[in-house]
C-alpha positions as CSV (number, residue, x, y, z in Angstrom):
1,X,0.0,0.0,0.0
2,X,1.6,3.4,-1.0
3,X,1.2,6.8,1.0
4,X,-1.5,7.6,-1.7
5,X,-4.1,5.1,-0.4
6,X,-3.0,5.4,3.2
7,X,-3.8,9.0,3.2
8,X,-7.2,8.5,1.7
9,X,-8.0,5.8,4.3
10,X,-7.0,8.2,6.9
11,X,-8.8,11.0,5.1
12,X,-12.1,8.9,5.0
13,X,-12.2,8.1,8.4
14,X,-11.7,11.4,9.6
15,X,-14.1,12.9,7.2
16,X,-16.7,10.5,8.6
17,X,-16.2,11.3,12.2
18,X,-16.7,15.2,10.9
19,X,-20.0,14.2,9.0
20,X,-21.1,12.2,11.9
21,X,-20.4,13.9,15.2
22,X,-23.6,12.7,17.6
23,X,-22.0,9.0,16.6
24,X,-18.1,10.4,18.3
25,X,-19.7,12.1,20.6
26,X,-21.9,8.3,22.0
27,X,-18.6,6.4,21.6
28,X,-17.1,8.5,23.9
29,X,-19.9,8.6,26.3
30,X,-20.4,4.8,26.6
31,X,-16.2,4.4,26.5
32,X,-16.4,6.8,29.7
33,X,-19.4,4.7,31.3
34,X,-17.6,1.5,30.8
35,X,-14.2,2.6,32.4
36,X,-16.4,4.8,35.2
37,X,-18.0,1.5,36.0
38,X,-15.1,-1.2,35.6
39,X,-13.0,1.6,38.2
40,X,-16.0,1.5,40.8
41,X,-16.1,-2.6,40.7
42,X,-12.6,-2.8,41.2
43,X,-13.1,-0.3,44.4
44,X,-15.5,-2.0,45.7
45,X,-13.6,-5.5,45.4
46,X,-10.5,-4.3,47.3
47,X,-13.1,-2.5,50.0
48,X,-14.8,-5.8,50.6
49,X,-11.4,-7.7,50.4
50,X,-9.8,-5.1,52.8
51,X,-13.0,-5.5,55.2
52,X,-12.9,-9.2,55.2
53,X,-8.8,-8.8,56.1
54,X,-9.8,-6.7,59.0
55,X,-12.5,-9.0,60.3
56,X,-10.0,-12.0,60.1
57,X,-7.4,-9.6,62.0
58,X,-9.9,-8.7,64.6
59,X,-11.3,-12.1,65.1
60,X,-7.8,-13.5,65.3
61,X,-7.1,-11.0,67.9
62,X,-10.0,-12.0,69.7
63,X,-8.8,-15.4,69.9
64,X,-5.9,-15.3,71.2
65,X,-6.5,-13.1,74.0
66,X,-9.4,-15.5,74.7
67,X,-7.6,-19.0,74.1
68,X,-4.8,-20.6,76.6
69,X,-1.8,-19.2,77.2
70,X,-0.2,-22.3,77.7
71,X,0.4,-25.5,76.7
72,X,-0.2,-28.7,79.5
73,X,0.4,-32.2,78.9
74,X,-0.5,-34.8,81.3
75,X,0.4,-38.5,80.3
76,X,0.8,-41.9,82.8
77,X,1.4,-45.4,82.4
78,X,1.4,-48.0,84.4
79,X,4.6,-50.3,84.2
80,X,5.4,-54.1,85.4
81,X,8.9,-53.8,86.5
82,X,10.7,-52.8,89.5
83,X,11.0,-49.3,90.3
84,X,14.9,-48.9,90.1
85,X,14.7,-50.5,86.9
86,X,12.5,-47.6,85.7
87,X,14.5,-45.3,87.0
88,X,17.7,-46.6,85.3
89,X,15.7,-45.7,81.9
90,X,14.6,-42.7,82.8
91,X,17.3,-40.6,84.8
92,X,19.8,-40.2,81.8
93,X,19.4,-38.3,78.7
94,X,21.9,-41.9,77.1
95,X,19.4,-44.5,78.5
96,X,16.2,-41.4,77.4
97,X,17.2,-41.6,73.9
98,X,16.3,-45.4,73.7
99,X,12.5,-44.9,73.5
100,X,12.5,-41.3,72.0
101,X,8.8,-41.2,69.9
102,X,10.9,-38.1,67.7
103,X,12.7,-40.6,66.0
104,X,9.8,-42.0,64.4
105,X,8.7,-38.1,63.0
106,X,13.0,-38.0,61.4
107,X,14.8,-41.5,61.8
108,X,17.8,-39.2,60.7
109,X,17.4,-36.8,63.6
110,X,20.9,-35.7,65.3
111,X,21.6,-36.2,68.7
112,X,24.7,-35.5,71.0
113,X,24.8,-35.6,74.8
114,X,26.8,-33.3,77.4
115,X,28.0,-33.6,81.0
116,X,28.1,-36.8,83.4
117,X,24.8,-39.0,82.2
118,X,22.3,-38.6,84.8
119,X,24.1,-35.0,86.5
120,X,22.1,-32.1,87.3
121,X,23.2,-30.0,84.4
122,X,23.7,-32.5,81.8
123,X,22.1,-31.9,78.3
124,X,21.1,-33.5,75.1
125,X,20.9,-31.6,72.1
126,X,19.1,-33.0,69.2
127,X,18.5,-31.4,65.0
128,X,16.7,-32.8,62.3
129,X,14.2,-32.0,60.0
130,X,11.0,-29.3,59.5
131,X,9.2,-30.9,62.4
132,X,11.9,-32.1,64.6
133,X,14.4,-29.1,64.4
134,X,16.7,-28.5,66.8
135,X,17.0,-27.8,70.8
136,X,18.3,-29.0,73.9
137,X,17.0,-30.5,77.2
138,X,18.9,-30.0,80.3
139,X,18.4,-32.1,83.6
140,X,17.3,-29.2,86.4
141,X,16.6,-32.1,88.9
142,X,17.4,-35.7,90.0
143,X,15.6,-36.8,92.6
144,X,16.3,-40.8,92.9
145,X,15.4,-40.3,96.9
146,X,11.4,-39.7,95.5
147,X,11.8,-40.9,91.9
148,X,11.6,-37.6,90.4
149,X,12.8,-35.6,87.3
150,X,12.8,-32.4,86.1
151,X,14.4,-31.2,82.8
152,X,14.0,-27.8,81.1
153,X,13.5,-27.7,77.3
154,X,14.8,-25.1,74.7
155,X,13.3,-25.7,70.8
156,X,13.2,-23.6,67.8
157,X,9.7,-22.5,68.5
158,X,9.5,-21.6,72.6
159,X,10.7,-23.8,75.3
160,X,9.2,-25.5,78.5
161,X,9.6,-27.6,81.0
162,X,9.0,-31.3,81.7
163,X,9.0,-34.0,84.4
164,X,8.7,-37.4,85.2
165,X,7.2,-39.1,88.3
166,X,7.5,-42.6,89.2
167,X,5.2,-44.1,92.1
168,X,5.1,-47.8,93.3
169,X,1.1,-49.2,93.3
170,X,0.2,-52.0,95.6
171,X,0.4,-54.6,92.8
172,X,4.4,-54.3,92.6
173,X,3.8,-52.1,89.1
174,X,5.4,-48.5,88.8
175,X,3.0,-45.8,87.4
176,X,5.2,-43.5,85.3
177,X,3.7,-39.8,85.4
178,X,4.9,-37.7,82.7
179,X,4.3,-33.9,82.2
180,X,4.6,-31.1,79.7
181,X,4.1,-27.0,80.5
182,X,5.0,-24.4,78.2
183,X,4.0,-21.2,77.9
184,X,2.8,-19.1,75.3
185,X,2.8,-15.3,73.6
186,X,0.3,-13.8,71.4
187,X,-0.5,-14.7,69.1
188,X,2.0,-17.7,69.2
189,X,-1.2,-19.3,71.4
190,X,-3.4,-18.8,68.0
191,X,-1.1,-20.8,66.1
192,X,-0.4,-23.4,68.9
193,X,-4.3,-23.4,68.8
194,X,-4.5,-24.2,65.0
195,X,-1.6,-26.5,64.6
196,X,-3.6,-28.4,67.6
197,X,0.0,-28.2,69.7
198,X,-1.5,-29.8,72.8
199,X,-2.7,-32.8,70.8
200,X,0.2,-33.5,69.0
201,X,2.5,-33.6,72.6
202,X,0.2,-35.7,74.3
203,X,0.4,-37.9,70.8
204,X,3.9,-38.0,71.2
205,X,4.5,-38.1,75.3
206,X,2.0,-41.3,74.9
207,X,4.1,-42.8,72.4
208,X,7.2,-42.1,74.4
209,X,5.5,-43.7,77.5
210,X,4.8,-47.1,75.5
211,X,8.1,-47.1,74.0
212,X,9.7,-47.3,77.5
213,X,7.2,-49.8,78.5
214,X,8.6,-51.9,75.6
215,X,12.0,-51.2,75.9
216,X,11.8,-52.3,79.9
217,X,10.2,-55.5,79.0
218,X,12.9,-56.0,76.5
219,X,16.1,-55.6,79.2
220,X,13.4,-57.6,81.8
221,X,13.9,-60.3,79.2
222,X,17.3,-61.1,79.5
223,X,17.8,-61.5,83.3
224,X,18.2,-64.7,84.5
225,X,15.8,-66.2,86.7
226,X,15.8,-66.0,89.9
227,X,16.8,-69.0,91.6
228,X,14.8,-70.5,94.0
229,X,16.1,-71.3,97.3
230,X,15.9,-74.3,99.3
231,X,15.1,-72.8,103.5
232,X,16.2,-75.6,105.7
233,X,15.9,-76.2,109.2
234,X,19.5,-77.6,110.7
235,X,21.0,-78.7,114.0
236,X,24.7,-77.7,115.0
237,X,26.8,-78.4,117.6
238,X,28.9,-76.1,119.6
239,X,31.9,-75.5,118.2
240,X,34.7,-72.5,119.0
241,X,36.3,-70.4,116.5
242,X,39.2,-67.7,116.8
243,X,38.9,-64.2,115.2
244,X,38.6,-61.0,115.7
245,X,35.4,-59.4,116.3
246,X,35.4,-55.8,114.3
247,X,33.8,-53.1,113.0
248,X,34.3,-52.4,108.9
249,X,33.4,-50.4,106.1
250,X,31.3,-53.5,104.0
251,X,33.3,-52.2,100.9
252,X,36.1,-53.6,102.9
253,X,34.8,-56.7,103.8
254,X,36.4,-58.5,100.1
255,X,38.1,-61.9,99.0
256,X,41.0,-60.8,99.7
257,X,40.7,-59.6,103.0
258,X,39.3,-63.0,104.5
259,X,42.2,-64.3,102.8
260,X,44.7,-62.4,104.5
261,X,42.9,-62.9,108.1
262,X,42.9,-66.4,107.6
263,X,46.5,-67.1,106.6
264,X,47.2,-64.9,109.6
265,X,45.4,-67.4,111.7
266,X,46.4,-70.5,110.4
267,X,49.8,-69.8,111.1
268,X,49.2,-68.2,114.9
269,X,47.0,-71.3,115.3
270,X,50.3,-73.5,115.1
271,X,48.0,-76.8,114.4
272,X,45.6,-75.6,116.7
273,X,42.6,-75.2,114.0
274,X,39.9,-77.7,113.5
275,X,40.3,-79.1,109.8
276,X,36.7,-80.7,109.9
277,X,35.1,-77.3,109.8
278,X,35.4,-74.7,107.2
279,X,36.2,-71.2,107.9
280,X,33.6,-68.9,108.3
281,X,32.1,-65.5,108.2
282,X,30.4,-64.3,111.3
283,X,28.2,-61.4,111.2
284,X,27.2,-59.3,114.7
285,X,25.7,-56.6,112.7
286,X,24.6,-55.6,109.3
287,X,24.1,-51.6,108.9
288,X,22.6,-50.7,105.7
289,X,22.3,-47.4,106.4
290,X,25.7,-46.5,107.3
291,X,27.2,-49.4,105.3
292,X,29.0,-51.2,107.9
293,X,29.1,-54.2,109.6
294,X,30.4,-55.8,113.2
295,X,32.0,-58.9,111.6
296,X,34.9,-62.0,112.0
297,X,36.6,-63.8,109.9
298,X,36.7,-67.1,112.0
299,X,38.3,-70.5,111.7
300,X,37.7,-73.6,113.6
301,X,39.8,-74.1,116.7
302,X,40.9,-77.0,119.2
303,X,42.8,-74.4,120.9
304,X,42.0,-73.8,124.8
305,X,43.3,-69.9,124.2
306,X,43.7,-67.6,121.4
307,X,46.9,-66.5,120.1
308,X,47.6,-62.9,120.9
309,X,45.7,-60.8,118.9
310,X,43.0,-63.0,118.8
311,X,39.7,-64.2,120.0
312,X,37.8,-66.9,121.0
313,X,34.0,-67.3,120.2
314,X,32.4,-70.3,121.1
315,X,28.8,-70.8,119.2
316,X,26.7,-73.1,120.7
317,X,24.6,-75.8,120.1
318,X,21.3,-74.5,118.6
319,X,19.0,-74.7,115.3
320,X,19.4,-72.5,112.3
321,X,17.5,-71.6,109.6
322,X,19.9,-72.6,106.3
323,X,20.3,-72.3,102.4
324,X,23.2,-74.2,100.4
325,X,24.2,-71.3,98.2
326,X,26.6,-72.1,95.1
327,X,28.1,-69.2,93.4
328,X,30.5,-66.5,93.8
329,X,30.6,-64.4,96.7
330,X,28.9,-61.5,95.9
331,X,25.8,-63.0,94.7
332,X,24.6,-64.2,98.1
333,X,21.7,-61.6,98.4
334,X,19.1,-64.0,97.5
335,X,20.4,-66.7,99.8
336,X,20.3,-64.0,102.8
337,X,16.6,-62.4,101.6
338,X,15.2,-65.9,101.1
339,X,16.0,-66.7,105.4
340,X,15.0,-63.6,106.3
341,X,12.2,-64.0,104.1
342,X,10.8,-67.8,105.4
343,X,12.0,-66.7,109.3
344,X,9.3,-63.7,108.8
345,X,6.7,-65.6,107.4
346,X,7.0,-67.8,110.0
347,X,7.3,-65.7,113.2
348,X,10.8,-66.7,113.7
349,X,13.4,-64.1,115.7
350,X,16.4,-64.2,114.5
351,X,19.6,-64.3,117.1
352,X,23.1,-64.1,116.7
353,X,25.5,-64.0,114.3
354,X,24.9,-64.9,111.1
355,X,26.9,-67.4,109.7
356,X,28.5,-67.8,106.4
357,X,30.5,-71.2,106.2
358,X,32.8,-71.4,103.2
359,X,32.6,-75.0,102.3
360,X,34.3,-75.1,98.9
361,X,38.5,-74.3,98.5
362,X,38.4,-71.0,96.1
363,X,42.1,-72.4,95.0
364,X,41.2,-76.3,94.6
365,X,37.9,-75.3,92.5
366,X,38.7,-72.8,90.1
367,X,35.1,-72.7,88.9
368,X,32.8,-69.8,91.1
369,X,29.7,-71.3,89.5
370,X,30.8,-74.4,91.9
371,X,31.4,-73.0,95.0
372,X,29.3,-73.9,97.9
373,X,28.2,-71.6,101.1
374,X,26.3,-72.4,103.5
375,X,24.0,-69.5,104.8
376,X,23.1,-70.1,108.1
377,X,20.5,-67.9,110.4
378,X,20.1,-69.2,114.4
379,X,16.7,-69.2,115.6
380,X,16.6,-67.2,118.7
381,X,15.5,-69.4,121.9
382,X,12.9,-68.2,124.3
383,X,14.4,-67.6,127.9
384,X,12.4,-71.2,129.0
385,X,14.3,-73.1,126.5
């Protein structure tokens, strides 16, 4: 098209808007109604969408000023194991991270631990993914005394406090109480409220609680039995032994110190010691709570009078109350609980000392598993016997 014919178009169209100016001046009219109109819609869209943003502000406003301020989680389970053994589980962040329930929310979650395991001040820091991220738990309290624990927590979002409370029930169970408070800010309550915070802890704490359960039953699995002792009742005759009655710390009372007082013996004794007798332990006094005991370490004796810096104790006749232990040495607790145990049961007072006779030669039987004690317990006599 040359500038010839684009002039006339140009020409034409103009000319017709000069010929026709009631059909301009319409055009114009309707083009100013239809932008007047489109500009007041748009107006009143972003009015209403600026009320409805408002509302939402004030009614989330209104919520959180009206919802909890807080966060409390209150979980329990009862437990068939003995209470230390709870404990054990429970008291260090090391034995803690056994049953964690945020492993199952990030298997690949991070975990290092701090300080003495089981120390007031000791932590456990832990970072993994969107839901898990990272914080610390610190122990604040240890209370084995009252089987209590209190640990302060620090996480990406807030912080709070937790505890755990272990009470014995008459059926020999431990019921496992385990708490949760945090606190909140506004509007960190609103979203807390939302995100249905509260739930989702208790969720987890209850999780937590059944994994322990499970993991206690586990380590309950793979103790040996108990074994059952046989309580005897026995007849002895008088017999004297030489020692030294004394007073000792019971971590002192060890292998090798009965071995030392008897060699010491043996050779004061100068063939004065009854070979158809084992040696013996003889305990005055036990003292649990101060950990000490009045004890001897006493061999039989023919001897009319002790060598100096000895003793002579002469046990008489009388009936005891026995158990043929065979083990080590330091795994006669049963032996002892099951006499005293029978000896309640059956009214029986107990008199003095307990005996421990060492039956089996530690250096002719190498095996532990064979050696033989007998735990003896006298019955006390009434004064008409």
């Amino acid at each position: 098209m040359n500038k010839l014919t684009t002039c006339r178009h140009v020409y034409r169209r103009e000319n017709h808007r000069l010929r026709c100016p009631t059909h301009w001046m319409l055009s114009c009219f309707f083009k100013s109604c239809y932008l007047s109109h489109t500009k007041r819609t748009e107006m009143k869209i972003l009015k209403t969408l600026l009320i409805l943003l408002l509302v939402l502000v004030a009614v989330g406003l209104i919520a959180a000023l009206i919802l909890p301020k807080e966060m409390n989680v209150n979980t329990e389970k009862t437990i068939d194991a003995p209470i230390d053994m709870v404990w054990d589980n429970i008291s260090s962040f090391e034995k803690a991270d056994r049953w964690s329930a945020w492993y199952d929310i990030d298997p690949d979650m991070k975990v290092e631990f701090e300080g003495e395991p089981g120390a007031v001040g000791s932590k456990m820091k832990w970072s993994g993914n969107d839901q898990v991220q990272t914080g610390t738990m610190t122990i604040t309290n240890s209370d084995k005394t009252n089987y209590a624990l209190e640990q302060k927590v620090e996480h990406s979002w807030g912080g709070g406090n937790a505890t755990m409370k272990l009470e014995p029930t008459d059926d020999g169970k431990v019921k496992v109480i385990y708490t949760y408070n945090e606190k909140y800010s506004i509007p960190s309550n609103l979203m807390a409220a939302m995100f249905d915070s509260e739930g989702m802890m208790t969720k987890n704490f209850n999780r937590q609680l059944d994994l322990l359960d499970s993991v206690i039953q586990e380590d309950k699995a793979k103790i040996p039995a108990a074994p059952v002792y046989s309580v005897e009742q026995v007849e002895r005759e008088a017999i004297t032994y030489m020692g030294m009655k004394k007073e000792m710390p019971m971590a002192d009372i060890t292998s090798a110190y009965y071995g030392q007082m008897y060699g010491s013996m043996m050779g004061a004794a100068t063939g004065a010691f009854d070979t158809t007798h084992a040696p013996v332990a003889l305990y005055w006094t036990w003292d649990e709570e101060n950990q000490t005991s009045l004890m001897t370490a006493g061999i039989a004796t023919t001897a009319e009078s002790a060598p100096e810096g000895f003793e002579l104790y002469e046990l008489p006749a009388g009936s005891y109350m026995s158990v043929d232990y065979y083990g080590a040495y330091d795994g006669m607790k049963g032996a002892h609980e099951a006499i005293w145990a029978h000896m309640q049961a059956n009214n029986m007072e107990m008199g003095e000392p307990i005996i421990e006779e060492y039956i089996t030669d530690p250096q002719t039987e190498p095996d532990s598993s064979k050696w033989l004690t007998r735990v003896m317990y006298p019955i006390k006599q009434s004064a008409e016997e």
